[in-house]
DONUGU-891835 format. One record per residue (C-alpha): x, z, y; residue in three letters. Coordinates in steps of 0.05 Angstrom, whole numbers, plus 32768, in hexadecimal, padded with zeros to 4 digits. Example, Ala and Ser with C-alpha at 12.3 -4.5 7.8 and 13.67 -1.06 7.14 Angstrom:
<rs>
80F6809C7FA6ALA
8111808F7FEBSER
</rs>
This chain:
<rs>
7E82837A807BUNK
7EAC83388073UNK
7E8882F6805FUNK
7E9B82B0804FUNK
7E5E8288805CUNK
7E5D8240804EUNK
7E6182038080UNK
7E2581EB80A8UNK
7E0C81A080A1UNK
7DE7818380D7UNK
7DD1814680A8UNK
7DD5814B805BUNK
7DB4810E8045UNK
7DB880F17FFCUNK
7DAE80A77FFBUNK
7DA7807B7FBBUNK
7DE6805C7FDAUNK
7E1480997FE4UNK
7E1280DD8016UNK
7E1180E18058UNK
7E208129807DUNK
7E36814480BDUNK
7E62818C80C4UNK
7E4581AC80F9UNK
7E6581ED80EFUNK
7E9A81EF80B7UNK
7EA7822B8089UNK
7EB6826F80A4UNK
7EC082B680A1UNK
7E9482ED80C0UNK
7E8D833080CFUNK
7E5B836480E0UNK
7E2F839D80C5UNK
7E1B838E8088UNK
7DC883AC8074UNK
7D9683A98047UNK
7D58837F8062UNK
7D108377803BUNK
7CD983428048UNK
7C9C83438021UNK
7CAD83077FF4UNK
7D03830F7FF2UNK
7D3883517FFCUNK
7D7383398017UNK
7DA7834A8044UNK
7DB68349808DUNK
7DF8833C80B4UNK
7DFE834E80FBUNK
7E4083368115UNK
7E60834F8157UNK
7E52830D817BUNK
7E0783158172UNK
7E0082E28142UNK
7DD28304810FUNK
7DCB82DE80C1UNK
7DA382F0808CUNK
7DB082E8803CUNK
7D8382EA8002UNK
7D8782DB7FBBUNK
7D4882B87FBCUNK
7D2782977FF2UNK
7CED82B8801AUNK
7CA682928027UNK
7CA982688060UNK
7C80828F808FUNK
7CB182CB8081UNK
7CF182A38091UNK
7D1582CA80CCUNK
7D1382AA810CUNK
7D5582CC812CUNK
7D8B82C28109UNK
7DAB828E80D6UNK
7D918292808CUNK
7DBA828B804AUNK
7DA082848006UNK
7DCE82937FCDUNK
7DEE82BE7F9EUNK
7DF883067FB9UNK
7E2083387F8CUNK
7E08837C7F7AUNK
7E2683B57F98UNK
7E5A83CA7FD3UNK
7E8783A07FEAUNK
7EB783918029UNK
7EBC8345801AUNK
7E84831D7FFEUNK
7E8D82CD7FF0UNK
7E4D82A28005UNK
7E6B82637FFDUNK
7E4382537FD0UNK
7DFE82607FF3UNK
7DD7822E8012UNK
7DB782338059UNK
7D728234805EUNK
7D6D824080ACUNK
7DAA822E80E5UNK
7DA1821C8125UNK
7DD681E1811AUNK
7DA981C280E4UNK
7D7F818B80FBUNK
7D9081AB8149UNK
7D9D81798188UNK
7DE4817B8181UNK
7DE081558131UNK
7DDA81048126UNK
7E0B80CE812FUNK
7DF180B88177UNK
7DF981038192UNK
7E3981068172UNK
7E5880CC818EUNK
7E3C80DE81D6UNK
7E6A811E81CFUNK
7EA780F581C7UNK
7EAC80D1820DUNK
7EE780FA8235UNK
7EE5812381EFUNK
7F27811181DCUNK
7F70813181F2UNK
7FB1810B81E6UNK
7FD2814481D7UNK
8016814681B0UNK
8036817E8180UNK
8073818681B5UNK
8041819981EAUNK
800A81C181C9UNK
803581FA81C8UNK
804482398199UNK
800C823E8166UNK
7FED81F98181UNK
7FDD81BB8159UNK
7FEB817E8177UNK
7FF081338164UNK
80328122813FUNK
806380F28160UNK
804B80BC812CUNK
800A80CF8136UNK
800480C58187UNK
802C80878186UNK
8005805F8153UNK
7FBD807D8186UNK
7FE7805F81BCUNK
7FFB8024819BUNK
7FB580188186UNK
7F91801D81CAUNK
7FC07FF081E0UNK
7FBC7FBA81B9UNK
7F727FBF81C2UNK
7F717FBF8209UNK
7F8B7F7381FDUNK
7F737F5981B7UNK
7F407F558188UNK
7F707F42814EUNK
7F7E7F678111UNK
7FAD7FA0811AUNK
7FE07FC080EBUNK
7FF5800580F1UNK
8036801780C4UNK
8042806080BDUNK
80668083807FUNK
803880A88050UNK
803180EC8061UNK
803D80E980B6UNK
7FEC80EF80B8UNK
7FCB80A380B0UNK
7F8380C380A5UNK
7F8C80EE80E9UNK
7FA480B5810EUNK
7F5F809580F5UNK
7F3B80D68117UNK
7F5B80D98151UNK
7F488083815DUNK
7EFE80938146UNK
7EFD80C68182UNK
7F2880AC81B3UNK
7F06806881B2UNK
7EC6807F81B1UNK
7EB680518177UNK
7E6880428164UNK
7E6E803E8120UNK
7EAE803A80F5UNK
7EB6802180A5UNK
7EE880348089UNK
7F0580178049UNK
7F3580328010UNK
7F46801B7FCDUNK
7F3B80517F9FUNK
7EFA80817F96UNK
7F2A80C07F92UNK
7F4580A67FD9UNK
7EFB80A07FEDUNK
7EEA80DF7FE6UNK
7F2E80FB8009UNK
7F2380CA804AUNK
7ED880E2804FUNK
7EE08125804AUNK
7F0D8123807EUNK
7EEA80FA80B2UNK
7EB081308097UNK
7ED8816780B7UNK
7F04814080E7UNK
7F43816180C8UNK
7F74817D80FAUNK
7F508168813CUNK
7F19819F812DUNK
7F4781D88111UNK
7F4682188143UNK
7F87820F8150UNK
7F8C81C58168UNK
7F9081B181B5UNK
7F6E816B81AAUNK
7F22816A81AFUNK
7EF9818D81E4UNK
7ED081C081C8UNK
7E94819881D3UNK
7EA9816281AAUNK
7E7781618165UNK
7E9381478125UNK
7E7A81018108UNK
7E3F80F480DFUNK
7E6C80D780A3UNK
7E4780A98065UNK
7E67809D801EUNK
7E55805C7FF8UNK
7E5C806F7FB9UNK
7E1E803B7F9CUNK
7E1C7FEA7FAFUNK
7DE27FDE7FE7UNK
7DB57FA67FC8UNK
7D9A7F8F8007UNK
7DAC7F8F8054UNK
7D6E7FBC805EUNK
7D947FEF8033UNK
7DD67FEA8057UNK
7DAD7FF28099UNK
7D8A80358089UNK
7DCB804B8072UNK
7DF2803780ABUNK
7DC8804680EAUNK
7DD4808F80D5UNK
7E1E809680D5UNK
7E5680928106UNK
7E86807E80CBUNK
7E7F80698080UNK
7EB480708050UNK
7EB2803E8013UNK
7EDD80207FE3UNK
7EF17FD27FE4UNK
7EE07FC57F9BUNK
7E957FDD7FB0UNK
7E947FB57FF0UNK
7EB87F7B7FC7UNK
7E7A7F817F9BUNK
7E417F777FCCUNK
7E1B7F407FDCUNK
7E2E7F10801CUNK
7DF47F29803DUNK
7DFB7F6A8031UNK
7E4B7F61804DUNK
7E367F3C8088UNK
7DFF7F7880A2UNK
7E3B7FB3809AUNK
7E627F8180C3UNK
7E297F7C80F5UNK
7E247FCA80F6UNK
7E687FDF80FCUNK
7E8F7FDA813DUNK
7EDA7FE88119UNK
7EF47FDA80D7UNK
7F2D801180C4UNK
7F4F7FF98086UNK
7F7A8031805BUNK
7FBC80218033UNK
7FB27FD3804CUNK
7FE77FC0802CUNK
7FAF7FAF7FF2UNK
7F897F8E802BUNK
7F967F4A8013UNK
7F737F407FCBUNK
7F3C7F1C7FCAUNK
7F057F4C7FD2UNK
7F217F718011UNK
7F327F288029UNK
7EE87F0F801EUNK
7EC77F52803DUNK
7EF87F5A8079UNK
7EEB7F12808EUNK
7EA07F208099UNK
7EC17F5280D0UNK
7EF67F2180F4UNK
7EDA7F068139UNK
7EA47F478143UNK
7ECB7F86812BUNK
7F027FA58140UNK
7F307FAA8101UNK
7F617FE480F9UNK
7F957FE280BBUNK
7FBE802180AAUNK
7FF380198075UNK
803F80318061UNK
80537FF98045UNK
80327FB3806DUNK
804E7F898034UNK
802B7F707FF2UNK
80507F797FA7UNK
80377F2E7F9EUNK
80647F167FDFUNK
80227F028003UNK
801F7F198052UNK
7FF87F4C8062UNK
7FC27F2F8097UNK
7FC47F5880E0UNK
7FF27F61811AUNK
80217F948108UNK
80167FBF8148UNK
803C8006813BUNK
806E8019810CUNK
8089805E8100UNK
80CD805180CFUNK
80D6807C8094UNK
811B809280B4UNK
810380B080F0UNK
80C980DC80C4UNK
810A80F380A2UNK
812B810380E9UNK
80FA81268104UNK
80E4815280C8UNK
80A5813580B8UNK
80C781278070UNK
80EC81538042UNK
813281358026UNK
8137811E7FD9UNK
815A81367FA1UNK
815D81097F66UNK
816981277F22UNK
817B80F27EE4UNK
817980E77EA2UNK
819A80B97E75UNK
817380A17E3BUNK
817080527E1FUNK
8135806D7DE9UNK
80FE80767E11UNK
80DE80B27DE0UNK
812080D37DEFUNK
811980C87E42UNK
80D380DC7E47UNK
80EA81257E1AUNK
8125812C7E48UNK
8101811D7E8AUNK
80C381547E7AUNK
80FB81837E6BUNK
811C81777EB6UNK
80D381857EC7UNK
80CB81C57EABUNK
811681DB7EC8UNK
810081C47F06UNK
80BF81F17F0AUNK
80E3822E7EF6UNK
811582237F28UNK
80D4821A7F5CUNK
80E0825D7F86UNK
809D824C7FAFUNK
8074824B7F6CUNK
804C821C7F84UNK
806B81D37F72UNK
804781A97F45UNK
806C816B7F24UNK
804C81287F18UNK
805B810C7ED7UNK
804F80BE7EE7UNK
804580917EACUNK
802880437EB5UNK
7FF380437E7CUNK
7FB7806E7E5CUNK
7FE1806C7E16UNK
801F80817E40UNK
7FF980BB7E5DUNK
7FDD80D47E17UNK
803480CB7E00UNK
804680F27E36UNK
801581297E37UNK
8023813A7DF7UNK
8069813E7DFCUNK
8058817A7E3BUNK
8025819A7E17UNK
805481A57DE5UNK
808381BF7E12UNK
805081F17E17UNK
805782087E67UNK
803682047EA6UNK
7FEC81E77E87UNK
7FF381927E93UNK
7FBD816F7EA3UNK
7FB581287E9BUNK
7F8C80F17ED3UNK
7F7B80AD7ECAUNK
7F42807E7EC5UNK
7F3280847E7EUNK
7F1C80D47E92UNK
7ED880E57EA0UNK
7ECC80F87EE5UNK
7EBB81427ECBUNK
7EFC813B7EAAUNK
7F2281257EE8UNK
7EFC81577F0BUNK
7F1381947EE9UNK
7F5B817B7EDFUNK
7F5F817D7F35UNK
7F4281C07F30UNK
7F7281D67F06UNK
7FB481B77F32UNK
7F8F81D37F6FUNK
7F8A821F7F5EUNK
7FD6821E7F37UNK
7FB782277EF0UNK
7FD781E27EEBUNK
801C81CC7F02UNK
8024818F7EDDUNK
7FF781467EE9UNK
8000810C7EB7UNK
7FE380D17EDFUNK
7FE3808C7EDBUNK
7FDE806D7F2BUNK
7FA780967F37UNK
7FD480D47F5FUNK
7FF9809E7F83UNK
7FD980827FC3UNK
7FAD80B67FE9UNK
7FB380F27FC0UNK
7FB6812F7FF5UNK
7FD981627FD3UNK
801C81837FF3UNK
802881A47FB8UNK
804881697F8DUNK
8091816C7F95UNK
80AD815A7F4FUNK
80A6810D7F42UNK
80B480FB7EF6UNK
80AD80B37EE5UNK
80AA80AC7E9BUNK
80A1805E7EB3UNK
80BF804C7EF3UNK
809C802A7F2DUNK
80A27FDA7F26UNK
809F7FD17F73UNK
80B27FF47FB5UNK
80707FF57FDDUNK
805980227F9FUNK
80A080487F9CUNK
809280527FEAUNK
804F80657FE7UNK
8064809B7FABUNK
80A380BC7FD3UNK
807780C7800FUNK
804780EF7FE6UNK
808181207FD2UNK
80A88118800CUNK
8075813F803EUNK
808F8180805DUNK
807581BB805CUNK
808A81FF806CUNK
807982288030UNK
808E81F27FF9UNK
80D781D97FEBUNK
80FD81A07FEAUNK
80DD815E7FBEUNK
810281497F77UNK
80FA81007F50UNK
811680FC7F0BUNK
811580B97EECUNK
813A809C7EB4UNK
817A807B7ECFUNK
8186804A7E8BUNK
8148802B7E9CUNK
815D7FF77EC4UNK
81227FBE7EC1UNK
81117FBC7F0DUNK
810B7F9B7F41UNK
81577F8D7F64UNK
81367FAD7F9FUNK
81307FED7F71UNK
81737FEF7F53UNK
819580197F79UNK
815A80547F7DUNK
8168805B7F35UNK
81AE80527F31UNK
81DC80917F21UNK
81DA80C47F56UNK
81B4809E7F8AUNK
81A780BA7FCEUNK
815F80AF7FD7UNK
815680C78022UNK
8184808C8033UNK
816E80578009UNK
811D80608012UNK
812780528059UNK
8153801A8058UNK
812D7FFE802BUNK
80F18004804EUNK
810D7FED808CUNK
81217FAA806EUNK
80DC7FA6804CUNK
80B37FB6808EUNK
80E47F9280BAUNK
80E07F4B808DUNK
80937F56809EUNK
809C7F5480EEUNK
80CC7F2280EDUNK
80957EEF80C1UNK
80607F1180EDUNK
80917EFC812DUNK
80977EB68111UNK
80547EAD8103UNK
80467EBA8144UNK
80707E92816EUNK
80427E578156UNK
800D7E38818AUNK
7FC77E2A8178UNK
7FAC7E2A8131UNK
7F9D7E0480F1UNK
7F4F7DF480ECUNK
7F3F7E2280A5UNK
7F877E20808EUNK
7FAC7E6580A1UNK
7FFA7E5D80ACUNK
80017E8B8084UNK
7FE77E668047UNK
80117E2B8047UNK
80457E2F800DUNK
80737DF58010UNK
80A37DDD7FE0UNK
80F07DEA7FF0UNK
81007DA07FFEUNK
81197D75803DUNK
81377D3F8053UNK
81647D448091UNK
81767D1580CFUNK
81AB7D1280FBUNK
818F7D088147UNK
81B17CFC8186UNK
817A7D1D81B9UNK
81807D5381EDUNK
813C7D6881D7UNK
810A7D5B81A7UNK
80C17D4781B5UNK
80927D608181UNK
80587D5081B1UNK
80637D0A819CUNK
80557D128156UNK
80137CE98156UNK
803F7CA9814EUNK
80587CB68109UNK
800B7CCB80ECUNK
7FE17C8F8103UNK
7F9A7C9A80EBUNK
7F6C7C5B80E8UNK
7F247C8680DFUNK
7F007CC880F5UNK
7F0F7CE780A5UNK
7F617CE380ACUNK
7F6B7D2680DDUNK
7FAC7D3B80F9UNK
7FBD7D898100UNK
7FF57D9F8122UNK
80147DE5812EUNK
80507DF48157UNK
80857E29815AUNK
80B27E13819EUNK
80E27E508197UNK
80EE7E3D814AUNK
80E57DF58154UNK
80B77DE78125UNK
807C7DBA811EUNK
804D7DBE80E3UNK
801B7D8480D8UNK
7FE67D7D80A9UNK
7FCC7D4080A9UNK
7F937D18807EUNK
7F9C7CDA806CUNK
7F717CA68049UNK
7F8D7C888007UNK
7F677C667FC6UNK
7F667C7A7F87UNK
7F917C607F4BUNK
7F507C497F1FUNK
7F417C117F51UNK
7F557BE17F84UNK
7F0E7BE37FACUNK
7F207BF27FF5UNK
7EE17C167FFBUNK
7EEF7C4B7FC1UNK
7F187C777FE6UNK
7F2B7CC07FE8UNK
7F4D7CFD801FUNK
7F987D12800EUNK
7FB37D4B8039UNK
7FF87D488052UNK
80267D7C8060UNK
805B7D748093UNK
808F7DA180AEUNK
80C37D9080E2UNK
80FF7DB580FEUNK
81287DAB8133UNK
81727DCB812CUNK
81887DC48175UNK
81CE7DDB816BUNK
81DC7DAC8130UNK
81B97D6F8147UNK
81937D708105UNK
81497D6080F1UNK
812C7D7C80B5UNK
80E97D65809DUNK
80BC7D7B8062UNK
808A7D5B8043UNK
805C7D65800BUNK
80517D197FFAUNK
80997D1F7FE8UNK
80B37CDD7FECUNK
80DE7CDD8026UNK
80CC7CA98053UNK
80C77CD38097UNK
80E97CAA80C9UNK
80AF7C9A80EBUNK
80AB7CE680FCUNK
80EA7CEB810BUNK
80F07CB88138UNK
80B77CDD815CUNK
80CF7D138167UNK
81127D058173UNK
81237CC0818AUNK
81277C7E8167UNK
81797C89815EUNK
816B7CC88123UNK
81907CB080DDUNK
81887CD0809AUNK
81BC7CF58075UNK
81BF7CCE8035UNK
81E57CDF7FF3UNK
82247CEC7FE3UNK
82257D128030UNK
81EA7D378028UNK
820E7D507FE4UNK
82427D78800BUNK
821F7DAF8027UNK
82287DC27FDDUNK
82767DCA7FEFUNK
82897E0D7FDFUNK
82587E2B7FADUNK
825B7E377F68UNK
821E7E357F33UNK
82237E627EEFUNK
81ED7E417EC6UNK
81DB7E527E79UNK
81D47E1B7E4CUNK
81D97E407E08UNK
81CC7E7A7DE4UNK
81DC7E957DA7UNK
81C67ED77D8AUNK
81DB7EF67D43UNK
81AC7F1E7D27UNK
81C07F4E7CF6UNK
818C7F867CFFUNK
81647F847CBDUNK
81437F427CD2UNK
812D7F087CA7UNK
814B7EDA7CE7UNK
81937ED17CE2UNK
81A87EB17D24UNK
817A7E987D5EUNK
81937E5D7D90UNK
817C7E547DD4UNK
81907E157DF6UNK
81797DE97E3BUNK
817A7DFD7E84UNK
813F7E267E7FUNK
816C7E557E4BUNK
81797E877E88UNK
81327E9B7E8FUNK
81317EB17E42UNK
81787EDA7E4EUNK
81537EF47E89UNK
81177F1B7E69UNK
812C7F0D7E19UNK
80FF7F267DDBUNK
81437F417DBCUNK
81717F737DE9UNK
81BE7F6D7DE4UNK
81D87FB97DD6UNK
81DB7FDC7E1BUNK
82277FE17E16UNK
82357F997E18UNK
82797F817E2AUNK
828A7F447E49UNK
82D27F237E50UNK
82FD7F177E8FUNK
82DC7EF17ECEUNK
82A27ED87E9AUNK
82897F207EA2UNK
828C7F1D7EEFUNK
82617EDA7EF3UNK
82337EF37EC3UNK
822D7F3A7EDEUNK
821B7F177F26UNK
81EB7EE67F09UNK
81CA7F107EDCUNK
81D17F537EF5UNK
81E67F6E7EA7UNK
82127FAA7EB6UNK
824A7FA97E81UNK
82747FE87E73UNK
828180107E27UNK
82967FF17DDCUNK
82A17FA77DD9UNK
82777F787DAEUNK
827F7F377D8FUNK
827B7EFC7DC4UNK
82897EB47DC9UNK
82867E947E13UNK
82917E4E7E24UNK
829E7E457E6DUNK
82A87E027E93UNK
82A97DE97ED3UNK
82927DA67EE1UNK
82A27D707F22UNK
828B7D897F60UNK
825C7D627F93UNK
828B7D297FB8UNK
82B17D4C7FECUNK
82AF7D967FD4UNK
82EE7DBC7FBFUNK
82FC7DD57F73UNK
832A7DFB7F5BUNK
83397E1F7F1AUNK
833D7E057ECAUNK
83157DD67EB4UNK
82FA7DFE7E7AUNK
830D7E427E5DUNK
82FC7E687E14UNK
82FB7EB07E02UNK
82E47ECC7DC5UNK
82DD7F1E7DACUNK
82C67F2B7D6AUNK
82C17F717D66UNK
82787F817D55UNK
82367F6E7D2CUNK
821C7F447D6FUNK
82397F037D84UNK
82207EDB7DC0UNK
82367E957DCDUNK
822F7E7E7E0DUNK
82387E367E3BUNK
82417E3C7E7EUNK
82487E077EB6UNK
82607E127F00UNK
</rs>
């Protein structure tokens, strides 16, 4: 007789704040003679397997005093009749020796780990062996490392799908760490990251080479429910090695309560980071800065909003080499070419459905992404008509039974196609989806990232990954352009572009931190100046920004001075506070604080000084004299006018728009310098096929990015070019007209260069 019995917890506790459990023995399959056995108060079965390990099964449990005392006893379901294969999964165990034994309990646990832990890669495990990935050991490495020397915030980048979460395993083992919380943005991800610190993943699977066999899997907590008290979040804690919650619940809790998991927890790991920087993860994680170890683990270490992402960028693993080395499956895009969106989203669920009969695995399941609820309703209709394949729809709105049941469906193939709305995109562990179809395309590239890697994953028994996308819709991002241009190759683009994404981070991260000492309260990294200077010409072999005391001459203890200084950049930043009064009186002693912001660089090679400041009025000689000699002069107007020697301005000043669509309005004009933002994102769309005359088409092509091509249209263009700055070159006419009157649009336009 074969039987599946279910996994063994050594702790299976329900707390009003969450679960907490520990897999002492995961799920397995067993074998043995197979007889009836009776008891006085149950008739069950009993299994005697070849090893001597003998388990017991009744429908019902026995009395307590009948229990049997040799063996391991289930309580469950047990079919009627003969069988070779019986499934207990379902059963619960009412006797184990792993349950409640010396081996369960976070402090046991941990104690197993020291010298528990093999560094092991997939090269050297050998034939049938699972070992670390090349991604994998390098971030461990990386992470040790910078550990050995520094308790600051660490960064880990590694393409989604190369195995983040079992890089997080491996560091929980490896370092021996007391008690870890780990953070992720979404419930769905939440329940992923916890189930697989729960069963430790690939480190404990039979055939892995990584962990000695002594080594006993983590007690793991879920917070599903806000602690109201720091007594709470220490009865919780104390019985966990890690705790898996979600920022929006940590967000929530009170400072107290965020200062005691602080207190409790010896590392902070921190999944997809690249949300790490709204204001709730910024509040919490602060609590952990100075007595934590924090450990961030992201694909993409930059933020949609262009703030930096906070933490040493230790390790990164580039989307290139994942490609290189096989851990990611090449692209093919598929496109339609529809400017009605009804029409695009009919066209794209028909690629779908020719792309999952072409499947030859049978196992693909396409991802229909949409960006609202109401999308999601517009689009699942449109499939459901189609009337293949079963699709399901996830999103918020759903009940959790709902969502529940949907997953089921995708997970045993009675499903093959997911309407979702963000919710499939970060964290989702399914191999399966390989057919992307945005009905609405991704607005940034950390997302567009994020969503490739989920497709992109290899595996042996599933094919190659296909994105279909609507190539007429062409309101992105520049940075997205060209993935949704005609015939793009996506397995060159995704990692160029996320080279120059990833690579702009270390070189602010490098800059940032080439400066000495800090700002009291006032992170670099916060300071947004405006884009103005003025500029000196100096006459020193070196500058002396130690000296720039003499230019900020306090009189009282309130007026501070701040400096920051970047020697390799030559750059000094000063805040200052100074005392000023206040416009409503003369009074000396009415007073108030005005902070100053001063910036100063040094352009060796040019014998230039360029200095900001945010009082903008552009008296700085006095720091310019001290930091580079009393023989500095300013650049005045009309030289300071010349850099401008050489380049050419297309500005709007006017627009004109005709309607003759069945409109009450007859014609609409649009006139100032701020015309170009309206032309930019306009109310009213010129018709797709817009022609534009001669070089006119050229400047406006490269300033507005409006891709001309197809049937002319009716268009009026003034363009003029006015006096350069003294001492730039011109060339050309003065002022040129062209006018086409061939359709029911016209567009006048004045242009200045």
């Amino acid at each position: 007789m074969r039987l599946n019995v279910p996994p063994v917890k050594g702790v299976d506790v329900k707390h009003r704040t969450g679960f907490i459990g520990q897999l002492m023995v995961a799920e397995r399959l067993v074998e043995g003679e197979w007889t009836r056995f009776v008891l006085p108060s149950a008739t069950g079965q009993r299994l005697a397997p070849a090893d001597g390990e003998v388990l017991y099964a009744f429908p019902k449990a026995p009395k307590d005093d009948q229990v049997p005392t040799d063996g391991s006893v289930l309580v469950g379901p047990i079919p009627d009749g003969a069988a070779e294969h019986i499934d207990l999964r379902a059963s619960k165990w009412l006797a184990h020796p792993a349950v409640g034994g010396p081996d369960a309990g976070a402090v046991r646990a941990r104690e197993t780990w020291l010298n528990g832990f093999r560094y092991v890669g997939e090269d050297e495990a050998g034939d049938g062996r699972i070992g670390l990935r090349r991604p994998q050991l390098g971030a461990l490495h990386a992470i040790h490392a910078h550990w050995s020397t520094s308790k600051e915030v660490a960064t880990v980048v590694m393409p989604t799908g190369t195995g983040k979460t079992e890089t997080m395993l491996a560091t929980l083992v490896s370092a021996s760490c007391t008690r870890v919380l780990v953070l992720v943005p979404t419930d769905a991800l939440r329940t992923q990251i916890a189930q697989k610190f729960f069963t430790m993943g690939i480190l404990k699977d039979p055939s892995a080479s990584l962990l000695q066999p002594s080594v006993v899997r983590p007690v793991v907590g879920m917070l599903t429910k806000k602690p109201v008290n720091p007594e709470e979040v220490e009865e919780f804690f104390r019985q966990c090695n890690v705790v898996v919650t979600t920022s929006a619940l940590a967000g929530r809790c009170s400072p107290e309560v965020q200062a005691r998991m602080a207190e409790l927890c010896s590392h902070l790991f921190i999944d997809e980071a690249h949300h790490a920087e709204a204001a709730t993860w910024k509040r919490f994680k602060s609590h952990f800065k100075g007595q934590s170890l924090i450990l961030q683990f992201t694909a993409t270490p930059f933020r949609e909003d262009g703030q930096p992402l906070d933490g040493k960028i230790i390790y990164v693993y580039p989307m290139r080499q994942a490609q290189s080395e096989g851990y990611f499956k090449p692209i093919r895009f598929s496109s339609v070419y529809a400017f009605n969106s009804a029409r695009a989203d009919r066209d794209i669920a028909a690629k779908v459905i020719e792309e999952l009969h072409a499947d030859t695995t049978g196992l693909h399941v396409a991802m229909a992404r949409v960006s609202t609820q109401l999308r999601a309703a517009e689009v699942h209709a449109i499939y459901e008509a189609l009337g293949q394949f079963n699709p399901v729809a996830i999103h918020s709105g759903l009940k959790e039974t709902e969502i529940d049941a949907a997953r089921k469906k995708l997970e045993s193939g009675e499903s093959r196609i997911v309407i979702c709305v963000d919710m499939l995109g970060e964290g989702f562990d399914m191999p399966e989806l390989k057919i992307a179809a945005f009905h609405d395309l991704r607005k940034s590239l950390a997302v567009t990232l994020q969503l490739a890697g989920r497709f992109t994953r290899a595996r042996e028994d599933l094919g190659e990954p296909v994105f279909i996308a609507n190539t007429a819709d062409v309101n992105l991002k520049e940075e997205l352009r060209a993935l949704y241009a005609q015939d793009p190759d996506w397995n060159l683009l995704l990692p160029h572009l996320s080279e120059g994404a990833i690579g702009q981070e270390l070189e602010a991260q490098r800059f940032i931190g080439g400066f000495v000492g800090q700002l009291d309260d006032i992170p670099l990294t916060e300071i947004q100046p405006a884009a103005s200077m003025v500029v000196y010409r100096t006459q020193c072999g070196n500058w002396t920004p130690d000296k720039y005391k003499a230019a900020f001459k306090g009189g009282s203890d309130a007026e501070q001075v701040h400096p920051i200084l970047n020697e390799t950049e030559r750059m000094l930043v000063v805040i200052a506070a100074r005392r000023q009064g206040v416009p409503w009186t003369d009074i000396a002693t009415v007073d108030g604080i005005a902070w100053e912001l001063c910036i100063a660089i040094w352009d060796k090679d040019k014998s230039l000084l360029y200095i900001h400041g945010s009082a903008n009025n552009g008296n700085y000689s006095d720091l310019a004299k001290a930091l580079c000699g009393d023989t500095v002069e300013l650049i005045k107007a009309p030289d300071v006018f010349r850099v401008f020697s050489g380049i050419n301005r297309l500005m709007l000043t006017n627009v004109g728009l005709d309607e003759q669509l069945g409109r009450q309005i007859r014609y609409t004009g649009r006139m100032g310098p701020d015309v170009g933002r309206c032309w930019q994102k306009p109310r009213w769309r010129p018709p797709p096929r817009l022609c534009w005359p001669g070089s006119v088409s050229r400047k406006v092509d490269r300033l507005l990015s409006v891709q001309a091509s197809g049937d002319g249209c009716g268009l009026a263009c003034d363009y003029a070019s006015i006096s350069s700055p003294p001492g730039a070159r011109t060339s050309g006419p003065r002022s040129t007209t062209r006018t086409l009157t061939q359709s029911r649009c016209c567009v006048a336009r004045s242009f200045r260069r």
